[in-house]
PDBQT receptor file of N, H, CA, C and O in Angstrom, charges set to zero:
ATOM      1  N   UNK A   1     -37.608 -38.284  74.228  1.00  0.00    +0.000 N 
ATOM      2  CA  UNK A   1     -37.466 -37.268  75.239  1.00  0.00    +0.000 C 
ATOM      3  C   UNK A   1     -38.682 -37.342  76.163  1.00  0.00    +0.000 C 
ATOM      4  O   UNK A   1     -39.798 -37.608  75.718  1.00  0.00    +0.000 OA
ATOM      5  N   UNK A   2     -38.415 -37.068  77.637  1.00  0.00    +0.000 N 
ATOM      6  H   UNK A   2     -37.508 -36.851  77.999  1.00  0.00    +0.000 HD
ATOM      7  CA  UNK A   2     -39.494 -37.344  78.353  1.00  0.00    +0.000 C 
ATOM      8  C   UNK A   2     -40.018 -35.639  78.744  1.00  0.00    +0.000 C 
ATOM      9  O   UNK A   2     -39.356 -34.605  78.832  1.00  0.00    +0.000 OA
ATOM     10  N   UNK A   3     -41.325 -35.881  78.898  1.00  0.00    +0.000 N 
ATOM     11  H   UNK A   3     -41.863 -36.721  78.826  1.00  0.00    +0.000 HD
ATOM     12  CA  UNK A   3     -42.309 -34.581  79.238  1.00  0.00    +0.000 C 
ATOM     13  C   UNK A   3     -43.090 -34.300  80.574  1.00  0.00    +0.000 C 
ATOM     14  O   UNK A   3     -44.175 -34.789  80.886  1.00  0.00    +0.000 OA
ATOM     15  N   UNK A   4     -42.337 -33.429  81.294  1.00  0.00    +0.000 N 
ATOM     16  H   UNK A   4     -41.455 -33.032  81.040  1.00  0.00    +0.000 HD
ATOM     17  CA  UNK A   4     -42.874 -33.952  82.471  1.00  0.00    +0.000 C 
ATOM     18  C   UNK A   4     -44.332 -32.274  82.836  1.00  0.00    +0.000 C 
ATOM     19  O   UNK A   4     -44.204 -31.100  82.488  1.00  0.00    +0.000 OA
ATOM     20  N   UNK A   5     -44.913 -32.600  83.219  1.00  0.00    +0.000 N 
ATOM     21  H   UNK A   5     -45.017 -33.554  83.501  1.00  0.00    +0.000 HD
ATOM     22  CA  UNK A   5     -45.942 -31.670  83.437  1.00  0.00    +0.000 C 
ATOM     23  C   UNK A   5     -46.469 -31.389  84.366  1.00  0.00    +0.000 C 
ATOM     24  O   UNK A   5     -47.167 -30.383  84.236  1.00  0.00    +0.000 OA
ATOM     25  N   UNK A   6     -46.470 -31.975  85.626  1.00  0.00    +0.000 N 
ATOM     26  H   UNK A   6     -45.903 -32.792  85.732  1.00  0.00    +0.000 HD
ATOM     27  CA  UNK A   6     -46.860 -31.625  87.168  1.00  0.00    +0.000 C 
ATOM     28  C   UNK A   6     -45.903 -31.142  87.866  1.00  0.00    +0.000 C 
ATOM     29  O   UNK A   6     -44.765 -31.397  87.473  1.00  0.00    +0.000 OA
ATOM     30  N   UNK A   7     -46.047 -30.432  88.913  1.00  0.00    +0.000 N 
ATOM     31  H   UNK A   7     -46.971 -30.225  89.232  1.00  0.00    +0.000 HD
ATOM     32  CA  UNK A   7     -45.441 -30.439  90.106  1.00  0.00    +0.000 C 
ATOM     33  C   UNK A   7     -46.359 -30.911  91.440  1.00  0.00    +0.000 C 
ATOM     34  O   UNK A   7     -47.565 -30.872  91.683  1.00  0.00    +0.000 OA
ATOM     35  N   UNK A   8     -44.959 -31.460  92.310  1.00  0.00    +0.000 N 
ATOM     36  H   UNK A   8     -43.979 -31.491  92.112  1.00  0.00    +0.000 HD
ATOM     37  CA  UNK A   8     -45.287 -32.007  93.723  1.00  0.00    +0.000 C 
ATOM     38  C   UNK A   8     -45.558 -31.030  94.309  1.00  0.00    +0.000 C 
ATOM     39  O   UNK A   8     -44.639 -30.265  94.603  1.00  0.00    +0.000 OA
ATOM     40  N   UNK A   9     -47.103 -30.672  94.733  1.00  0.00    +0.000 N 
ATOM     41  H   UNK A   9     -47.849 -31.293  94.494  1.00  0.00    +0.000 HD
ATOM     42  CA  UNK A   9     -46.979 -29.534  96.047  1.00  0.00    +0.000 C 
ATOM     43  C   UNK A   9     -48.127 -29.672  96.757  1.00  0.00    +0.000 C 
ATOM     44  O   UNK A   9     -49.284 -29.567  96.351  1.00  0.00    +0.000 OA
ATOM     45  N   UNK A  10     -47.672 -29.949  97.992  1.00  0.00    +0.000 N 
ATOM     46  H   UNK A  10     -46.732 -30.035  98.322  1.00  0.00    +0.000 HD
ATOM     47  CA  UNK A  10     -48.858 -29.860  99.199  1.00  0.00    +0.000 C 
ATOM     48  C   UNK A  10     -49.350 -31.884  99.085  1.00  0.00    +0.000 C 
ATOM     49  O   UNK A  10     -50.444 -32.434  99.216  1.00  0.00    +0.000 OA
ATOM     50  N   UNK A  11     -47.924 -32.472  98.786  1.00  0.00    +0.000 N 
ATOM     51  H   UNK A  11     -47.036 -32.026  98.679  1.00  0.00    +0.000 HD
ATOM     52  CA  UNK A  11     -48.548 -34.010  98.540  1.00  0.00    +0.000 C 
ATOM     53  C   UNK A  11     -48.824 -34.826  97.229  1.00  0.00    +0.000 C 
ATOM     54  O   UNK A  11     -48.589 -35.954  96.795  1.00  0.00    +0.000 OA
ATOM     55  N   UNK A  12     -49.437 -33.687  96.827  1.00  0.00    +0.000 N 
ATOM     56  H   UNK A  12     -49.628 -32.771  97.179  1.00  0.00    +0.000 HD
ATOM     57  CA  UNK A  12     -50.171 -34.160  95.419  1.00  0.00    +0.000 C 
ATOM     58  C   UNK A  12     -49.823 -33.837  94.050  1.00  0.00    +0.000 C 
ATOM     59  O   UNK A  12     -49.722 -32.629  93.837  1.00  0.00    +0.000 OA
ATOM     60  N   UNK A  13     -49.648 -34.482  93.230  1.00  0.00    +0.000 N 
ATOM     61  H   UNK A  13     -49.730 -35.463  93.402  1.00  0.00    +0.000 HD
ATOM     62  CA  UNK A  13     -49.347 -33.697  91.506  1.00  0.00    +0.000 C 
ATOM     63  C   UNK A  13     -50.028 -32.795  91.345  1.00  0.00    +0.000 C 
ATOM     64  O   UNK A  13     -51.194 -32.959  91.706  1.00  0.00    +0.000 OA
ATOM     65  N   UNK A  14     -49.618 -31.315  90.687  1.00  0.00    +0.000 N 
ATOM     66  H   UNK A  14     -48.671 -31.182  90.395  1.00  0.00    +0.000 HD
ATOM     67  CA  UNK A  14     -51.078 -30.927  90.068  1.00  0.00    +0.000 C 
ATOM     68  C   UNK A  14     -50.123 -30.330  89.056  1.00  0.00    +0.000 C 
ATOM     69  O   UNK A  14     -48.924 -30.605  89.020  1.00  0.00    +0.000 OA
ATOM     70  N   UNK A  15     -50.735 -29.499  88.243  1.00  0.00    +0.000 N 
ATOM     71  H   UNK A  15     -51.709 -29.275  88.273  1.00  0.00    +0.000 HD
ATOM     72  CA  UNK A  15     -50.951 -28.978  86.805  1.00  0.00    +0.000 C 
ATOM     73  C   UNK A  15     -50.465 -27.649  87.185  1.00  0.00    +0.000 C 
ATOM     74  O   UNK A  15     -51.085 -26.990  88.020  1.00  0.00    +0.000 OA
ATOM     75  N   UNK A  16     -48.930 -27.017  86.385  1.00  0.00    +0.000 N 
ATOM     76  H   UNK A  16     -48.426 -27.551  85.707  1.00  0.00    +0.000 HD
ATOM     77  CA  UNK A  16     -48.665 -26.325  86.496  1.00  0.00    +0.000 C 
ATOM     78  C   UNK A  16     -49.172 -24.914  85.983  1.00  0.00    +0.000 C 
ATOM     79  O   UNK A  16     -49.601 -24.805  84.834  1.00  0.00    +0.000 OA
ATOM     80  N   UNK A  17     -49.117 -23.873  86.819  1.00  0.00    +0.000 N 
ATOM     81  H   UNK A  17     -48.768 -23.962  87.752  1.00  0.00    +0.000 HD
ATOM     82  CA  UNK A  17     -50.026 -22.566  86.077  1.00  0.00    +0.000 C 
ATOM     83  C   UNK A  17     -49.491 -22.411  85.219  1.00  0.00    +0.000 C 
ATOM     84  O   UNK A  17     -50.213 -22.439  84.223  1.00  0.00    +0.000 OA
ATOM     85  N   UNK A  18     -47.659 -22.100  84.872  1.00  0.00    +0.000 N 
ATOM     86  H   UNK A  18     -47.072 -22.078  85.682  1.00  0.00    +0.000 HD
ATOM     87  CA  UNK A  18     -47.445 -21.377  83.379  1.00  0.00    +0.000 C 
ATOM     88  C   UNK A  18     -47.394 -21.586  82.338  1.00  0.00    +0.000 C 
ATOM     89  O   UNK A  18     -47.431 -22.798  82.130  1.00  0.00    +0.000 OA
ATOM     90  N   UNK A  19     -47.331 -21.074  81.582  1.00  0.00    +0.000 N 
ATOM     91  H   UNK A  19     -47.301 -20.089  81.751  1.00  0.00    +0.000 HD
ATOM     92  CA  UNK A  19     -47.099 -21.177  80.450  1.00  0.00    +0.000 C 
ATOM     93  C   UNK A  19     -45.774 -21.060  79.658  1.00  0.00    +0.000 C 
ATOM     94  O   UNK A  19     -45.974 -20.870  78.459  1.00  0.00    +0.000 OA
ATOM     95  N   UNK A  20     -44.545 -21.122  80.000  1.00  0.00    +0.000 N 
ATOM     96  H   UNK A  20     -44.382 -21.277  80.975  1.00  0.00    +0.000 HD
ATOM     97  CA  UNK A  20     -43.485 -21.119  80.082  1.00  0.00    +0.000 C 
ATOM     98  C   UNK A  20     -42.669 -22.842  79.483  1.00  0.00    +0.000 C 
ATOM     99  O   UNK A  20     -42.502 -23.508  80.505  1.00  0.00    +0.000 OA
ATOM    100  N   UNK A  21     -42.341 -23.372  78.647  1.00  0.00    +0.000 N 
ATOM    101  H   UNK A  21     -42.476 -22.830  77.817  1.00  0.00    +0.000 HD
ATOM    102  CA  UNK A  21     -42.107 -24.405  78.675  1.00  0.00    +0.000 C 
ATOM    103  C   UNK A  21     -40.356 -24.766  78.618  1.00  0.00    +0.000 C 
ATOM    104  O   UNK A  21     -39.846 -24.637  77.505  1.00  0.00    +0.000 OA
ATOM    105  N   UNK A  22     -39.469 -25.192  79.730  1.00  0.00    +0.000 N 
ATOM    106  H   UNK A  22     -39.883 -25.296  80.634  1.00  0.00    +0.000 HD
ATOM    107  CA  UNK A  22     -38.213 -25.197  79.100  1.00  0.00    +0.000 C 
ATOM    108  C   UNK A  22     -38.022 -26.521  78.874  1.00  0.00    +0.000 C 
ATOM    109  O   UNK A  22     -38.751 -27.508  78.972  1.00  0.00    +0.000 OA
ATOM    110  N   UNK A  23     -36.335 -26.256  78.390  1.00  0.00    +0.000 N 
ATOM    111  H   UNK A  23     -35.743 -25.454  78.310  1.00  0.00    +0.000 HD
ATOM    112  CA  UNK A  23     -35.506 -27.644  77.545  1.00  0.00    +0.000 C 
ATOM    113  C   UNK A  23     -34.604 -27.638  78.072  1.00  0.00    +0.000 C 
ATOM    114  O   UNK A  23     -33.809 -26.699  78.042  1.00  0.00    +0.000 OA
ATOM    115  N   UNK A  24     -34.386 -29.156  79.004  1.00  0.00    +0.000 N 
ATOM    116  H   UNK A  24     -35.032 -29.919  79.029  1.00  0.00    +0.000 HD
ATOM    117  CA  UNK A  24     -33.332 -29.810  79.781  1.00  0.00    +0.000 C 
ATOM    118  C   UNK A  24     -32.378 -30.769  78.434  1.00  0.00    +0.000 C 
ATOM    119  O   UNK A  24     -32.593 -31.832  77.851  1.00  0.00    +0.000 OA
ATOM    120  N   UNK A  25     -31.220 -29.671  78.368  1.00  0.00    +0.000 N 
ATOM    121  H   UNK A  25     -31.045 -28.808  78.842  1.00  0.00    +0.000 HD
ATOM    122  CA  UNK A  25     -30.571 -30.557  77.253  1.00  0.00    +0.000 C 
ATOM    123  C   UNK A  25     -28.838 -31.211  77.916  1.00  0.00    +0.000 C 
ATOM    124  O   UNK A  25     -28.157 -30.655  78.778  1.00  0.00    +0.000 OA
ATOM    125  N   UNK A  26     -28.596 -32.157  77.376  1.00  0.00    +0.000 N 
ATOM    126  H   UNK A  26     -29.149 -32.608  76.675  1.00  0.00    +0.000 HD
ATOM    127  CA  UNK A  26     -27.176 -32.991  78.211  1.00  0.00    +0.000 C 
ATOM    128  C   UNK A  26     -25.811 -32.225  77.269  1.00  0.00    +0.000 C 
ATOM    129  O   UNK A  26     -25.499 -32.251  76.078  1.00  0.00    +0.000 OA
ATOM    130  N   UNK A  27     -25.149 -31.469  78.673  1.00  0.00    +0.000 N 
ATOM    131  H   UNK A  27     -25.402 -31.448  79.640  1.00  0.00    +0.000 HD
ATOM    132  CA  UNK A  27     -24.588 -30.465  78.083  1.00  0.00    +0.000 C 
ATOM    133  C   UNK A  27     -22.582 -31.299  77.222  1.00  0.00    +0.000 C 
ATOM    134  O   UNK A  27     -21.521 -30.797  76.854  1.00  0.00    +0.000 OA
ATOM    135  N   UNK A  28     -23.158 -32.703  77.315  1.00  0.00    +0.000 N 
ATOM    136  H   UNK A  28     -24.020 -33.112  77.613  1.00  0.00    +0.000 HD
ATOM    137  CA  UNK A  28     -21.954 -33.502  77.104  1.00  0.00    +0.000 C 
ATOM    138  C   UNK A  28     -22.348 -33.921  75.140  1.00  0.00    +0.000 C 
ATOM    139  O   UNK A  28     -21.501 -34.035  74.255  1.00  0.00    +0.000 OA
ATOM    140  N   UNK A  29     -23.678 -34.044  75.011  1.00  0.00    +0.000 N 
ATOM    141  H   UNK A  29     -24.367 -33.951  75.730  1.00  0.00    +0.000 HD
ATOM    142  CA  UNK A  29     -24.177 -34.207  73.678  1.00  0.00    +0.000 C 
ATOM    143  C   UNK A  29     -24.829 -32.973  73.007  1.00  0.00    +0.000 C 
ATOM    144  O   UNK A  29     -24.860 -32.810  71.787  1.00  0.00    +0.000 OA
ATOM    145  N   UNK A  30     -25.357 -32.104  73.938  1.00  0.00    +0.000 N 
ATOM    146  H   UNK A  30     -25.332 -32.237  74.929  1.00  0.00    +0.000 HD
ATOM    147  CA  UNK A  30     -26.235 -31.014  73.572  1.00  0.00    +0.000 C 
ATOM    148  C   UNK A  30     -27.714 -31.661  72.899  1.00  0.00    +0.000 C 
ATOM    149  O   UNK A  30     -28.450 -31.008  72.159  1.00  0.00    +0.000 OA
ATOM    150  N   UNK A  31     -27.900 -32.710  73.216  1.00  0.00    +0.000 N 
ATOM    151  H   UNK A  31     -27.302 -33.240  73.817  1.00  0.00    +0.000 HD
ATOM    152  CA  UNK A  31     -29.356 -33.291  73.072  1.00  0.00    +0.000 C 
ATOM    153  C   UNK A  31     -30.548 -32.923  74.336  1.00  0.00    +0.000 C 
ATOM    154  O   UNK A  31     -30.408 -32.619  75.521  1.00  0.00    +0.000 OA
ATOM    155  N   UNK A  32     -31.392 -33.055  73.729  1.00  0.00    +0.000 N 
ATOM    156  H   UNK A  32     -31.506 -33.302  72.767  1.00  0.00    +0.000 HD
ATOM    157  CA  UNK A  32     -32.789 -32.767  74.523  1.00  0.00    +0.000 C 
ATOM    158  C   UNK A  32     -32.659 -33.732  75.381  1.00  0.00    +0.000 C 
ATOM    159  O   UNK A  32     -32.287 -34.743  74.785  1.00  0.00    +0.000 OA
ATOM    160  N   UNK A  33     -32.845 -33.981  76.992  1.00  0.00    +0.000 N 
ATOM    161  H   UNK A  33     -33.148 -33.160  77.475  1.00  0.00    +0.000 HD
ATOM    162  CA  UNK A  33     -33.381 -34.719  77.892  1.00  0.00    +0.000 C 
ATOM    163  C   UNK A  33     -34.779 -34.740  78.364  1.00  0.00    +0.000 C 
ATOM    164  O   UNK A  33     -35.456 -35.682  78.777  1.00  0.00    +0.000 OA
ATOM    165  N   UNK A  34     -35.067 -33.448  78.206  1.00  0.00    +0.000 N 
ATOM    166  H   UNK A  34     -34.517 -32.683  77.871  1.00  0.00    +0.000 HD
ATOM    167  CA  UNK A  34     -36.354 -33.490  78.692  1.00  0.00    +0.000 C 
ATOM    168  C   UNK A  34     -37.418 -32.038  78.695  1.00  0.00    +0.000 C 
ATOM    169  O   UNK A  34     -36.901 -30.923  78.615  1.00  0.00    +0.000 OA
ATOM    170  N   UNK A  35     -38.272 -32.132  78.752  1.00  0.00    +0.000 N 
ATOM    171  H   UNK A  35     -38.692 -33.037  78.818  1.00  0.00    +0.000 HD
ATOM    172  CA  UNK A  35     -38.999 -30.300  78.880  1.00  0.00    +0.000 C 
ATOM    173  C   UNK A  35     -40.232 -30.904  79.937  1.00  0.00    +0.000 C 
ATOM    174  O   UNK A  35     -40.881 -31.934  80.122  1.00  0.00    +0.000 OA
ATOM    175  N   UNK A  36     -40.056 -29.341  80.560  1.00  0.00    +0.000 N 
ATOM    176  H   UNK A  36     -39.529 -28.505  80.410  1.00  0.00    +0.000 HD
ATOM    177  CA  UNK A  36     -40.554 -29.408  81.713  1.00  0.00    +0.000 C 
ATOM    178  C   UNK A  36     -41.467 -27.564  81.598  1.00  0.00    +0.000 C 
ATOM    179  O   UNK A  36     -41.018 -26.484  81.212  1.00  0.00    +0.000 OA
ATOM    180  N   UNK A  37     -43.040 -28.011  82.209  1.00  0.00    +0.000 N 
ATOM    181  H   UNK A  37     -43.405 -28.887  82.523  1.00  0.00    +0.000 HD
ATOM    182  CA  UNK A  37     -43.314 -26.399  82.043  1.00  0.00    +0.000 C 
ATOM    183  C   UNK A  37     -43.264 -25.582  82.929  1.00  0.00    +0.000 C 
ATOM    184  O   UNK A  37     -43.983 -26.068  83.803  1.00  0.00    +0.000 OA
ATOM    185  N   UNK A  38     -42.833 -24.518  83.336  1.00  0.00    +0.000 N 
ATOM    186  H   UNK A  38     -42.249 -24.122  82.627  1.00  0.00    +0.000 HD
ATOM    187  CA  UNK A  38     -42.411 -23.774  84.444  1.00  0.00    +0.000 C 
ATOM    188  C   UNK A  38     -43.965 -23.283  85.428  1.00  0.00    +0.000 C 
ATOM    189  O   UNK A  38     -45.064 -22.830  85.107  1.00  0.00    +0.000 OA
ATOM    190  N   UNK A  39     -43.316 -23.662  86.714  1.00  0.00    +0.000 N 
ATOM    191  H   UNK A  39     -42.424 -24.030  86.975  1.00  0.00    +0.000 HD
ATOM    192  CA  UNK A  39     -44.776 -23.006  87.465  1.00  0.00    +0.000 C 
ATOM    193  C   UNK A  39     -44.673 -21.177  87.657  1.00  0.00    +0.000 C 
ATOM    194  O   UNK A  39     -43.742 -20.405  87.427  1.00  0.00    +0.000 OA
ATOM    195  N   UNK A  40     -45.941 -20.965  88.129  1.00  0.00    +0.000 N 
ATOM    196  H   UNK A  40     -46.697 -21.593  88.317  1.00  0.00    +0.000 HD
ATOM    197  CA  UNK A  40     -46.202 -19.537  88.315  1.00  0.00    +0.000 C 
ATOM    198  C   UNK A  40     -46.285 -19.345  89.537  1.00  0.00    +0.000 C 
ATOM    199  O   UNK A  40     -46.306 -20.224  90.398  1.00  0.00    +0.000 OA
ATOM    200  N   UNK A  41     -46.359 -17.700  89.769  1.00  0.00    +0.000 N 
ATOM    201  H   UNK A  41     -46.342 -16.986  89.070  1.00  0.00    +0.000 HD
ATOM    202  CA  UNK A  41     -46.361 -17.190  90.699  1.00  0.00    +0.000 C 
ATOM    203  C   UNK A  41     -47.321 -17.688  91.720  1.00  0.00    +0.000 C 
ATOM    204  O   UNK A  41     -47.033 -17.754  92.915  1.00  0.00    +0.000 OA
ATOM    205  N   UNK A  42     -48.613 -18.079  91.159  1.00  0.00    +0.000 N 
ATOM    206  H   UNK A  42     -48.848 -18.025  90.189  1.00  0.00    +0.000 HD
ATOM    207  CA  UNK A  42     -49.770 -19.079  91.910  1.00  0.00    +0.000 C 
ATOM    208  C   UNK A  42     -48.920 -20.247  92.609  1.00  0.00    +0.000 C 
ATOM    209  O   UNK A  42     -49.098 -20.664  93.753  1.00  0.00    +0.000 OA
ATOM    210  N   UNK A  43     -48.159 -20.597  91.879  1.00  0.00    +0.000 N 
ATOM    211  H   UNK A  43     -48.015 -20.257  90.949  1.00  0.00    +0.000 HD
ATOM    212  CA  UNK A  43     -47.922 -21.899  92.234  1.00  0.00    +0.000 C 
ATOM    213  C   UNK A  43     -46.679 -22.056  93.154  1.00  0.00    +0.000 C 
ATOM    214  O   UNK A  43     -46.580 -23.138  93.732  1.00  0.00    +0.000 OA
ATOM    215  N   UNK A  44     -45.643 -21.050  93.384  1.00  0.00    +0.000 N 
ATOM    216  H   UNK A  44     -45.723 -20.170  92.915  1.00  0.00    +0.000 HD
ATOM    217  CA  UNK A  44     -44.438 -20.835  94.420  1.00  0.00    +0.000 C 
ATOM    218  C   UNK A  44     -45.085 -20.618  95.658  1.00  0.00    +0.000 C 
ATOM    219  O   UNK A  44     -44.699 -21.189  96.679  1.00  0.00    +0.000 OA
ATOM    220  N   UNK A  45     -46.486 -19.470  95.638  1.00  0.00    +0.000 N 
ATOM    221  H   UNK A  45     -46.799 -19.006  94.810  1.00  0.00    +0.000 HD
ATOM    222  CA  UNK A  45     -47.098 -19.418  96.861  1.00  0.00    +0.000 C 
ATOM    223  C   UNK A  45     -47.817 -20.592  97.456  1.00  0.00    +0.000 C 
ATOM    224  O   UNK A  45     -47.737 -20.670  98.682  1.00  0.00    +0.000 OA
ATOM    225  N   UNK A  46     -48.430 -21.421  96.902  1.00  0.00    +0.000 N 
ATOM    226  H   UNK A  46     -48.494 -21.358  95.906  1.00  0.00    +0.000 HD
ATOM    227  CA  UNK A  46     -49.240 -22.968  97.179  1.00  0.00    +0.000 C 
ATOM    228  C   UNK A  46     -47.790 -23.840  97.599  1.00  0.00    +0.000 C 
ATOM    229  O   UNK A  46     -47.901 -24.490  98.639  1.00  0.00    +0.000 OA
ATOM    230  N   UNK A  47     -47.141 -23.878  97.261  1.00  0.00    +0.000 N 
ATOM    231  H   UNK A  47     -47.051 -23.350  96.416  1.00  0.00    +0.000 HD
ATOM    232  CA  UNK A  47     -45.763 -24.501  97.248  1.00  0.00    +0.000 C 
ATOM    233  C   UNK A  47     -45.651 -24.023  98.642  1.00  0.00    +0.000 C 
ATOM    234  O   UNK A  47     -45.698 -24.852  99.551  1.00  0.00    +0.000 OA
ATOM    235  N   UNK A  48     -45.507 -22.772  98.894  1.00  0.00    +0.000 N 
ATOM    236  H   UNK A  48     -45.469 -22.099  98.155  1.00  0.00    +0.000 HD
ATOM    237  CA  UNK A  48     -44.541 -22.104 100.319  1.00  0.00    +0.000 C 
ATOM    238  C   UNK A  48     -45.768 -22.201 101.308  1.00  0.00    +0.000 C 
ATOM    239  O   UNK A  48     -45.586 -22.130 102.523  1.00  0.00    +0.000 OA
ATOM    240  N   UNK A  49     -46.946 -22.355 100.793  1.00  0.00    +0.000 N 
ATOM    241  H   UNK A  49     -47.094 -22.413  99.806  1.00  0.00    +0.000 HD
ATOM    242  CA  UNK A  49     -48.068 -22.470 102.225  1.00  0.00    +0.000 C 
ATOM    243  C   UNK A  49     -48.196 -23.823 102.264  1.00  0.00    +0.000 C 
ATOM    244  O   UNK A  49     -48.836 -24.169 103.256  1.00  0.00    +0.000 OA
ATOM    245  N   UNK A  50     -47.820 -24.775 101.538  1.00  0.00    +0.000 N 
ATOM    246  H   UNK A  50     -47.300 -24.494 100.732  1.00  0.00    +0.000 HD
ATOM    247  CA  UNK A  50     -47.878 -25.936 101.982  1.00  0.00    +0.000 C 
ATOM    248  C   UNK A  50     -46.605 -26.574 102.792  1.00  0.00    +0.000 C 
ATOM    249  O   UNK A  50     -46.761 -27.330 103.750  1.00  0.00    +0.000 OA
ATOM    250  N   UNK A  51     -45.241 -26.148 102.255  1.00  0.00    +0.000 N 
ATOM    251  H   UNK A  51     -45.114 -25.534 101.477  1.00  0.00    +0.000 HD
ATOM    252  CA  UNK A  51     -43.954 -26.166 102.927  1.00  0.00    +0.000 C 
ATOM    253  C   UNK A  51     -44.589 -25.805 104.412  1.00  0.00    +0.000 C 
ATOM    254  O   UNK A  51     -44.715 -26.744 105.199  1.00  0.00    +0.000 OA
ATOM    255  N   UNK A  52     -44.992 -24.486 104.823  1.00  0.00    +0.000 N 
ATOM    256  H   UNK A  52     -44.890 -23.723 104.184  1.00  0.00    +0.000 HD
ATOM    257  CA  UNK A  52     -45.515 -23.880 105.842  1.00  0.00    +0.000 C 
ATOM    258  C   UNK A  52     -46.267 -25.039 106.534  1.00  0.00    +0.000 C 
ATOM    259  O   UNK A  52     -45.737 -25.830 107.314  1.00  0.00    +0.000 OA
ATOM    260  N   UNK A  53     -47.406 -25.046 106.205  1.00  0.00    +0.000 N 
ATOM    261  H   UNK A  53     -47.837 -24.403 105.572  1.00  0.00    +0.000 HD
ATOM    262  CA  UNK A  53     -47.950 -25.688 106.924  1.00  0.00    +0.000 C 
ATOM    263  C   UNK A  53     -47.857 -27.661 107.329  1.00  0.00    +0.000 C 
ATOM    264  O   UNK A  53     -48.525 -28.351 108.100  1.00  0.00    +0.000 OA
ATOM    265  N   UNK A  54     -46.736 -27.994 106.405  1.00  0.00    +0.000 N 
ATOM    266  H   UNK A  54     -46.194 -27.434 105.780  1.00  0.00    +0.000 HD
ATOM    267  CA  UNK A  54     -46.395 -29.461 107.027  1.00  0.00    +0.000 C 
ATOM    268  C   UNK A  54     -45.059 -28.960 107.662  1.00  0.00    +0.000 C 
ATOM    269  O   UNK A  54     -44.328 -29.911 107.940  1.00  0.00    +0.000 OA
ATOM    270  N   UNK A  55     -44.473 -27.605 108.004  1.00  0.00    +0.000 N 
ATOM    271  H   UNK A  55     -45.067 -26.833 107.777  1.00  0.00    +0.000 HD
ATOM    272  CA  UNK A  55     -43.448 -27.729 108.696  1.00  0.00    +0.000 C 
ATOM    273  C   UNK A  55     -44.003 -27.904 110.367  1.00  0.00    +0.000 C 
ATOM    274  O   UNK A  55     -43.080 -28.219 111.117  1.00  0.00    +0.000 OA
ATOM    275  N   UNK A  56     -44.731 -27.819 110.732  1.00  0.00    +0.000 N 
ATOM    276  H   UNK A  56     -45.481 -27.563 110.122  1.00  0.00    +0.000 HD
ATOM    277  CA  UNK A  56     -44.859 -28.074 112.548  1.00  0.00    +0.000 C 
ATOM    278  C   UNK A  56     -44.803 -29.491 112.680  1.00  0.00    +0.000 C 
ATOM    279  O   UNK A  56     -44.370 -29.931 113.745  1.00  0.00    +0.000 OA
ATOM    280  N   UNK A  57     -45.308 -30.606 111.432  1.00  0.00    +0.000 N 
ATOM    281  H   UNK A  57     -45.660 -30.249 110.567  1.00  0.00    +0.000 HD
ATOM    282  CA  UNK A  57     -45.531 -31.672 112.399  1.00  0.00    +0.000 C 
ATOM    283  C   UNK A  57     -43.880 -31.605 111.783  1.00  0.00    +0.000 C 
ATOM    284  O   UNK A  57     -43.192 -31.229 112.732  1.00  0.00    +0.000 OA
ATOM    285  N   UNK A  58     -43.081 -31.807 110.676  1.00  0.00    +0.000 N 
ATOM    286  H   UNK A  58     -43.640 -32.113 109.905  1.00  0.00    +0.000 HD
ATOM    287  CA  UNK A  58     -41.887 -32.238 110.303  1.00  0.00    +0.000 C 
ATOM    288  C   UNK A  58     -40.828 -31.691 111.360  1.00  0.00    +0.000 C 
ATOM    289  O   UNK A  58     -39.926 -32.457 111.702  1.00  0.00    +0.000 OA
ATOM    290  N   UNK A  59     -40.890 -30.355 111.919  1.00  0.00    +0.000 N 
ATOM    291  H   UNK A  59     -41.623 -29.733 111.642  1.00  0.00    +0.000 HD
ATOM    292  CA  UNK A  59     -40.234 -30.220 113.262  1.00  0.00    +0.000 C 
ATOM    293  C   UNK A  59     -40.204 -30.590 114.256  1.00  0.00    +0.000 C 
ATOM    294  O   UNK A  59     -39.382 -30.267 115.113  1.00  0.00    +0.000 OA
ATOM    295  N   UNK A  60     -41.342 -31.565 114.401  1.00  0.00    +0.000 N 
ATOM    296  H   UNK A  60     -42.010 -31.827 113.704  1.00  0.00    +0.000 HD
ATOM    297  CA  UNK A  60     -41.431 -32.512 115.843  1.00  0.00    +0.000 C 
ATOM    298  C   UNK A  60     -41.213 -33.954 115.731  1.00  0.00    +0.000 C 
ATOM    299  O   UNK A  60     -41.534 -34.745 116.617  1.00  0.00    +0.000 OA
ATOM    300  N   UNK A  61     -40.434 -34.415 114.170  1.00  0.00    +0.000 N 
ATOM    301  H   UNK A  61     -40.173 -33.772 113.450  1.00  0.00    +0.000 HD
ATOM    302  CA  UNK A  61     -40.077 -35.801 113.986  1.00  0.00    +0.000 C 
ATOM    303  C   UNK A  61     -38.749 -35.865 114.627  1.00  0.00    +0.000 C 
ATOM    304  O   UNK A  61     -37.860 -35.033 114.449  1.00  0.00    +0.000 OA
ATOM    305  N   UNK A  62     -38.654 -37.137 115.552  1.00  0.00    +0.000 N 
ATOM    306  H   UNK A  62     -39.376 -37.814 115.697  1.00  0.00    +0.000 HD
ATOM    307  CA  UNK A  62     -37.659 -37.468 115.890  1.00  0.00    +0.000 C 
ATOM    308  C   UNK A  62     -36.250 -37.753 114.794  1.00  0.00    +0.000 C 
ATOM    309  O   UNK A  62     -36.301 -38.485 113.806  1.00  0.00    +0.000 OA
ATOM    310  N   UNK A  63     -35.082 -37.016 115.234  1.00  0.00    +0.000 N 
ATOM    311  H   UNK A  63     -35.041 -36.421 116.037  1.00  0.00    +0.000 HD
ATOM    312  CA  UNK A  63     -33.951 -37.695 114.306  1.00  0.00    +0.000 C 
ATOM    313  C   UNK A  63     -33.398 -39.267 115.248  1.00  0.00    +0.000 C 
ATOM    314  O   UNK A  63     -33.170 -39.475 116.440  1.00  0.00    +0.000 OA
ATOM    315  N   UNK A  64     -33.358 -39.929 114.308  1.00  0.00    +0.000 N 
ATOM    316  H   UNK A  64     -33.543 -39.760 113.339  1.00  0.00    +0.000 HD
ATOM    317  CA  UNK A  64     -33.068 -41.547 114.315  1.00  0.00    +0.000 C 
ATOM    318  C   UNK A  64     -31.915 -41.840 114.792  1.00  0.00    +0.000 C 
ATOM    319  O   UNK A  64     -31.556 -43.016 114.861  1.00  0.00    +0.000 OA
TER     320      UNK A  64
């Protein structure tokens, strides 16, 4: 089973605040796929000010 422990935010991996750990299980076997630890409230706001602040240049990329 794989363990995943960062989240992507603002670019970079970092280390999630909570302490919360869930279980991604395959609902065709009911086996474990994976656990993942849930971020915190710290971490939705760092998330949404970084969304925020790379949205000006991402609104001025040309569509192709």
């Amino acid at each position: 089973m794989n363990h995943f422990g960062k989240s992507f935010i603002g670019g970079r991996w970092v280390e999630p605040r909570g302490s919360q750990v869930f279980e991604l299980v395959n609902p065709a076997t009911e086996q474990p796929i994976t656990s993942f630890r849930a971020g915190s409230v710290e971490d939705v706001d760092a998330a949404v000010q970084a969304a925020r602040a790379a949205f000006p240049a991402f609104a001025d990329t040309p569509v192709p």
